[in-house]
N, C-alpha and C positions, 0 to 999 in steps of 0.2 A: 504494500500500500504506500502511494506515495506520502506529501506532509502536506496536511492542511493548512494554512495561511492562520495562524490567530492573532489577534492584535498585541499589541507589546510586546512583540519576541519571541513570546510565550511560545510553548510546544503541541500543551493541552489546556483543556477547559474544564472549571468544576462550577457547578451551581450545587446549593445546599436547599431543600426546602423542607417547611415544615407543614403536617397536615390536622386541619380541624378545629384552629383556632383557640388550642390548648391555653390556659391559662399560664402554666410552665414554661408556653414560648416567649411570655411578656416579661414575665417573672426573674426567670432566670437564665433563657436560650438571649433575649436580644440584649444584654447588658453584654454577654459573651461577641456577640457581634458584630455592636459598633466599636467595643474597645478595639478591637481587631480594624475593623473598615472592613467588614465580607457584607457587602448585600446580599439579600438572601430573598424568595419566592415565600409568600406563604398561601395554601391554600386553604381559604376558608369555609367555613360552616357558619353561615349566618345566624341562628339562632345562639350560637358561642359568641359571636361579636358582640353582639346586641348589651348584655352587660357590662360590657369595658369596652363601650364605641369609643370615649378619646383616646383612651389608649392605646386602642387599633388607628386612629388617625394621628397619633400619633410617626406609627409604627412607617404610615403611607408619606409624614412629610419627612421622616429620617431616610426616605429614598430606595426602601426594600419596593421590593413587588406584592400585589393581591393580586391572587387569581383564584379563578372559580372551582368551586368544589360541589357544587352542586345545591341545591335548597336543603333538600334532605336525607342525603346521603346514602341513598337505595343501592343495595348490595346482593348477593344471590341469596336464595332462598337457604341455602347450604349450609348459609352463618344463621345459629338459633336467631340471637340478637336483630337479625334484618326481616324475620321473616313476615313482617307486618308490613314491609314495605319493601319488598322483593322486584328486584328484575325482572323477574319470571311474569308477574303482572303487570309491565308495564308494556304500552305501545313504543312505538318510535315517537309520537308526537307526545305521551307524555312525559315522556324522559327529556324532550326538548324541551317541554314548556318549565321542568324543574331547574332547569339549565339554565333558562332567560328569565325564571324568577332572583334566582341569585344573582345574576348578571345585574337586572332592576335592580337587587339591594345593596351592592358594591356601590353602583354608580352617586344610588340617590345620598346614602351614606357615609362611606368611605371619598366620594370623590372624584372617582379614578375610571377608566374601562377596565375589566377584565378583557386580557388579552391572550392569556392562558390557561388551558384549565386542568386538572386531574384527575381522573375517571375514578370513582369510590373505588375501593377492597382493588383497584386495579385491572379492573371487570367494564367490559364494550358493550354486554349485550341487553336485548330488552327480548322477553317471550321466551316459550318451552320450545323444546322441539322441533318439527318442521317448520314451524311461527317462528323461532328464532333467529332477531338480526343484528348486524353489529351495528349501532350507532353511531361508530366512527366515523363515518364518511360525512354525518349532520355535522359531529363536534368540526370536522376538518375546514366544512365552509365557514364556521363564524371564530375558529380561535387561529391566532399565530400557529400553534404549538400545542401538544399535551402531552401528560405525564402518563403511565401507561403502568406497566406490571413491573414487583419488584422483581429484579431479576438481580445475577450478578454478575454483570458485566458492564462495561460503559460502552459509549454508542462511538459507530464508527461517523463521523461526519459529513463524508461522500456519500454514506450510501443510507443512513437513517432517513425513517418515514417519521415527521415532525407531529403527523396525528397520533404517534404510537410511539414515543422515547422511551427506552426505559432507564430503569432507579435503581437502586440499590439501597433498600434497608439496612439503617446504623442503629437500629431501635434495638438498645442494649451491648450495644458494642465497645469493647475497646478500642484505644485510639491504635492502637497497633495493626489491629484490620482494617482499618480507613487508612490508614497509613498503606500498608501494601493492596488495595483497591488502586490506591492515588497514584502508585508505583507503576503497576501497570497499564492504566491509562496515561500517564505520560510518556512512559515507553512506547505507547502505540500509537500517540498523536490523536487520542480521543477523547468524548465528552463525559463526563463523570458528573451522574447527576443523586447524591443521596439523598436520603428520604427520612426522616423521623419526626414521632407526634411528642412524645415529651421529652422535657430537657429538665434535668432531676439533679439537686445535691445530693441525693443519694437514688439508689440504686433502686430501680420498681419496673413493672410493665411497661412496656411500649417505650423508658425510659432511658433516654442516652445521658449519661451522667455530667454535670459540669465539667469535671474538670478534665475527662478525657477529650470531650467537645472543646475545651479548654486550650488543650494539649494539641490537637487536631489547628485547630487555628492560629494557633503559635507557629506551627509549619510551614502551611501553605502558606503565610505570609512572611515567612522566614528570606532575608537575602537568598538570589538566586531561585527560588520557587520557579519550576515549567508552569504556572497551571496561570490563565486568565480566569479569573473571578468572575461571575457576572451574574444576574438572576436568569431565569431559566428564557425569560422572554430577551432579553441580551442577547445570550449564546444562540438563541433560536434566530432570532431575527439575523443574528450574522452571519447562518450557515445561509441564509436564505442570500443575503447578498453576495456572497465567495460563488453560491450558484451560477447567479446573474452576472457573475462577471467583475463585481462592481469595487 
């Protein structure tokens, strides 16, 4: 594979996002942040905004990203927790219209357009069966970009489909596996895009801990660092111009 063009020098690209609009992201993930300078994606869950909306506007004039997570975070029938608002019942249009509700509550809100979004549990589809279709190609017309399954691996730049990125879950991880994730995608001239919902003084579910998220970002902004920074809509929007030519 040849080398992708990234700006500043760089060799690779990392975006960080967070999903759901965890309190822990306000708490204790964005103090980690800005002291750093990492902008970062977050995609929200409106009904979680809604109690600490300045501090989510905050979060939009410190210059991170919001992007769409959907109104109500419908998942497959598969997760106990979802199965009141399952995939499996929904059409294509209503999975669109939970889409452009939350797009409505960023904007009127927060401010801002969402211009990129996250497909819940990491899941495209809506319907059983024969009925079953991917939604992807709706989410494709109206975002830059979206976030897709975790997987682990980072995206090749030339040849990623921007409706379908994927992530890499840090949720519980040491800074040591982010660390050689990061290794790897800069060895290969690709995008590294992780993914975690809480960011914790100590140690719990879903939780990636301060200080190793700590440890992590003392790195990548360490002299010499390959990796261009950017939010997910950043890095997206530039593959899109290297495209073009531009």
């Amino acid at each position: 594979m040849g080398h992708f063009k990234w700006p500043e020098g760089k060799t690779a690209a990392l975006s960080l996002t967070f999903d759901d609009a965890r309190a822990s992201q306000l708490d204790v993930g964005l103090p980690i942040l800005d002291r750093h300078a990492v902008p970062a994606t977050f995609y929200v869950s409106p009904a979680a905004v809604e109690p600490r909306l300045g501090d989510w506007r905050e979060v939009v004039g410190k210059g991170h990203e919001i992007g769409n997570h959907t109104m109500t975070h419908p998942c497959s029938e598969t997760f106990s927790w979802s199965r009141e608002n399952a995939l499996e019942n929904y059409t294509l249009e209503g999975i669109m219209r939970d889409i452009e509700e939350a797009s409505d509550y960023i904007r009127s809100k927060l401010g801002v357009e969402p211009v990129t979004c996250a497909y819940p549990c990491g899941q495209k589809f809506v319907g059983r069966g024969a009925e079953r279709k991917s939604y992807m190609p709706l989410v494709s017309e109206r975002f830059v970009a979206a976030r897709s399954a975790f997987e682990m691996t980072a995206n090749d730049p030339f040849g990623v489909d921007l409706a379908d990125v994927a992530a890499v879950s840090v949720d519980s991880a040491p800074v040591e596996d982010m660390l050689r994730h990061a290794e790897k995608a800069a060895a290969e001239g690709r995008w590294l895009v992780f993914l975690c919902h809480e960011v914790g003084k100590e140690p719990g579910p879903q939780t990636l801990t301060a200080s190793e998220f700590d440890a992590f970002c003392t790195e990548i902004r360490a002299p010499g660092s390959p990796f261009w920074i950017d939010t997910f809509e950043g890095i997206a929007r530039h593959i899109l111009r290297q495209r073009k030519g531009e």
